[in-house]
C-alpha positions as CSV (number, residue, x, y, z in Angstrom):
1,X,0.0,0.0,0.0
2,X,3.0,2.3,1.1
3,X,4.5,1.6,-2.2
4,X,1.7,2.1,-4.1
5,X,0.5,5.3,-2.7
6,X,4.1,6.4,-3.6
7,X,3.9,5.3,-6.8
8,X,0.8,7.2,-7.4
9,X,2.0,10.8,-6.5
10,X,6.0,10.3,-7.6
11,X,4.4,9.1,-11.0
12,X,3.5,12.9,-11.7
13,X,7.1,13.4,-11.2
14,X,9.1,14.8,-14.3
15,X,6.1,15.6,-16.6
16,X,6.2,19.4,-15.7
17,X,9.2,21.6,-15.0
18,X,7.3,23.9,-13.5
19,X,5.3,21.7,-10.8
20,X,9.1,19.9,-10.7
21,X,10.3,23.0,-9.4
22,X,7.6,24.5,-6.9
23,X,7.8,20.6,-4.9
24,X,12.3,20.5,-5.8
25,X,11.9,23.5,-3.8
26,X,9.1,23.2,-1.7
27,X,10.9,19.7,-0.3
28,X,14.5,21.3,0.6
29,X,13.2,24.8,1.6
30,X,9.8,25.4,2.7
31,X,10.6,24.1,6.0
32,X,12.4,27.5,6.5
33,X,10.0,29.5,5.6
34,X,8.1,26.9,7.7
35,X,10.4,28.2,10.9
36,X,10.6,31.6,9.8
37,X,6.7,31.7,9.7
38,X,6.3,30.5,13.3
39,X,8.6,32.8,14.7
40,X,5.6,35.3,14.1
41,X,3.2,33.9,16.7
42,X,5.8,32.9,18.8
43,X,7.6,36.1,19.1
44,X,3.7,37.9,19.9
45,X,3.0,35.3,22.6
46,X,7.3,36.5,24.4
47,X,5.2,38.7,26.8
48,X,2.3,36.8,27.2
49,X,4.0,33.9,29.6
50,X,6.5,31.4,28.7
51,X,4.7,28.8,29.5
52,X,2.8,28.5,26.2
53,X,6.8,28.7,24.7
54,X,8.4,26.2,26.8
55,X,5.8,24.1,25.9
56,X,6.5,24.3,22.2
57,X,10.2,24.1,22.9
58,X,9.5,20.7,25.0
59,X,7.3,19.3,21.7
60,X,10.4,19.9,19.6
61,X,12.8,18.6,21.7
62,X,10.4,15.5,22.5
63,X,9.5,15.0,18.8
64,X,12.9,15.0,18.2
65,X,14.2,12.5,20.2
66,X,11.5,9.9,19.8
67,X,12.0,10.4,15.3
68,X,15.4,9.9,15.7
69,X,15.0,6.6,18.1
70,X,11.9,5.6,15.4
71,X,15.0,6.2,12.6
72,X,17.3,4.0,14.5
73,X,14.6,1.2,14.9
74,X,13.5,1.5,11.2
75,X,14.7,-1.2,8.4
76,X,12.8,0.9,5.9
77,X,15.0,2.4,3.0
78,X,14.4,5.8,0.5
79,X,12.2,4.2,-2.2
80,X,15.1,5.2,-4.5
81,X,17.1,2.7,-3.0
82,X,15.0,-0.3,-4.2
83,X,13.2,0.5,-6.8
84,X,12.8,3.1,-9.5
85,X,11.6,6.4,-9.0
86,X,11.5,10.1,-10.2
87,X,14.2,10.9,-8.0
88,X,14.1,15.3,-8.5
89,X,16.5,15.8,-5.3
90,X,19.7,14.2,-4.5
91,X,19.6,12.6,-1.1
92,X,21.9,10.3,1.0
93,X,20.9,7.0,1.2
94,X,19.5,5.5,4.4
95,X,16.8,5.1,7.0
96,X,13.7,6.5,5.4
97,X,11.1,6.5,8.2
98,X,9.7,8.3,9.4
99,X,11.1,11.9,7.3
100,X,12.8,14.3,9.3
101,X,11.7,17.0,7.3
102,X,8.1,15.9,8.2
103,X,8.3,15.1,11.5
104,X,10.1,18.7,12.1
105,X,7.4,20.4,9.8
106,X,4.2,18.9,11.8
107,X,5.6,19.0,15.1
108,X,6.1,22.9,14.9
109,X,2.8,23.6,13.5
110,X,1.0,21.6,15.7
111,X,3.2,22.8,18.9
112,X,2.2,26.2,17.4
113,X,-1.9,24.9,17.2
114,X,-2.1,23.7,20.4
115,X,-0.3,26.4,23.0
116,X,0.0,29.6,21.4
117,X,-2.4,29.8,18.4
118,X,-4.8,27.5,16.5
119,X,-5.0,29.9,13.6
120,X,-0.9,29.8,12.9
121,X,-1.1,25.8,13.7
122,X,-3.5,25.6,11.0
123,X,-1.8,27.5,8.4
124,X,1.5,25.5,9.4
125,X,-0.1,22.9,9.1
126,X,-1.0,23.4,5.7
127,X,2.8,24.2,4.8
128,X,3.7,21.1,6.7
129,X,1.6,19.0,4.4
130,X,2.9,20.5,1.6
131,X,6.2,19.9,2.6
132,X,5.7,16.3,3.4
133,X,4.1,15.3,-0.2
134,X,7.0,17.1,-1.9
135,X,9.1,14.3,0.0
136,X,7.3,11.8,-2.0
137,X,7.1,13.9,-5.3
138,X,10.2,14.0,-5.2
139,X,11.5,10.9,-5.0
140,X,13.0,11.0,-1.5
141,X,10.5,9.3,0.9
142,X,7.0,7.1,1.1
143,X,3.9,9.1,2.6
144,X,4.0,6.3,5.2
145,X,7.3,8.2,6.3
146,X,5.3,11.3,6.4
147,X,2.0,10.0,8.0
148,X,4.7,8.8,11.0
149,X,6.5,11.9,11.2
150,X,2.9,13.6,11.6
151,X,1.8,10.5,13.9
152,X,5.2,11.5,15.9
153,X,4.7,15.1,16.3
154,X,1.3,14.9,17.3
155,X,1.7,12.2,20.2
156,X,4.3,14.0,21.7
157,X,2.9,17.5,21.3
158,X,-0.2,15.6,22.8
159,X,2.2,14.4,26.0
160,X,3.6,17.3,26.6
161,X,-0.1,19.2,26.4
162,X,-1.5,16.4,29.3
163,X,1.8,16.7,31.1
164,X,1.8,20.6,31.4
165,X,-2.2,20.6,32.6
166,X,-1.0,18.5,35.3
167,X,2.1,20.5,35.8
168,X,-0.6,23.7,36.0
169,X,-2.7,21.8,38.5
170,X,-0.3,20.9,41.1
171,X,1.2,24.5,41.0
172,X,-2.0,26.3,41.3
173,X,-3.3,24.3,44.3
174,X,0.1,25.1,46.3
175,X,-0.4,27.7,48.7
176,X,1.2,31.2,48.0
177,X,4.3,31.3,50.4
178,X,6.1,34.4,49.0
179,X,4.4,36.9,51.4
């Protein structure tokens, strides 16, 4: 099925330069503009409380860690490496699941979503997506690697949302000793 889906969208691959283009360039550096783009909401929400922030900072560094010990489990190779492809980028060979690019791209956009603002997470999501097919358009990665980078990002942007509302709980029912 993962091959086939891949098959389906990379087939598209190579017919237009133009579409070639947009995704050859959407797939290296839209995750930039990506980054660049969520600096906006999270540079409003520096004086609001760093709470919301750490809290996006603790997705990253979560999503992170648990893709790059998913990569270090996986057996799964770039569909260039076994079979043939419309390859548009030049990538390394190696572990292909789940995309880095992918996991990066939906775990700040739904960090973003969840503790700072659903309108920016949306939008980032959007780019995210974009992102992740232009993996498979171009050659690089199967959308199963994308669908478990996004899978990734949003369990651990989910852990950190449970753990910090438990975290708020337990500090708010402390009494006040500072006076």
């Amino acid at each position: 099925m993962n091959y086939h889906l891949f098959q389906i969208v990379n087939a598209g691959a190579g017919r237009s330069d133009f579409v070639d283009d947009f995704f050859e360039w959407s797939a290296v550096w839209l995750i930039y503009v990506l980054a660049a783009t969520a600096a906006i909401p999270v540079l409003t929400h520096l004086r609001h409380g760093r709470a919301a922030l750490m809290r996006v900072v603790a997705s990253l560094g979560l999503t992170f860690a648990v893709g790059q010990a998913v990569a270090a489990l996986s057996t799964e190779v770039r569909p260039f490496q076994t079979h043939p492809v419309h390859q548009l980028i030049p990538h390394d060979a190696g572990a292909s699941l789940p995309s880095d690019h992918a996991t990066a791209a939906f775990a700040v956009a739904f960090a973003v979503g969840a503790f700072l603002s659903r309108r920016w997470g949306v939008g980032l999501s959007v780019i995210a997506t974009v992102i992740g097919f232009a993996r498979v358009w171009t050659g690089v990665h199967y959308p199963g690697d994308i669908l478990a980078g996004a899978l990734i990002a949003a369990a651990t942007v989910a852990t950190i949302g449970v753990v910090g509302r438990v975290y708020d709980r337990r500090t708010s029912r402390r009494p006040d000793t500072t006076a």
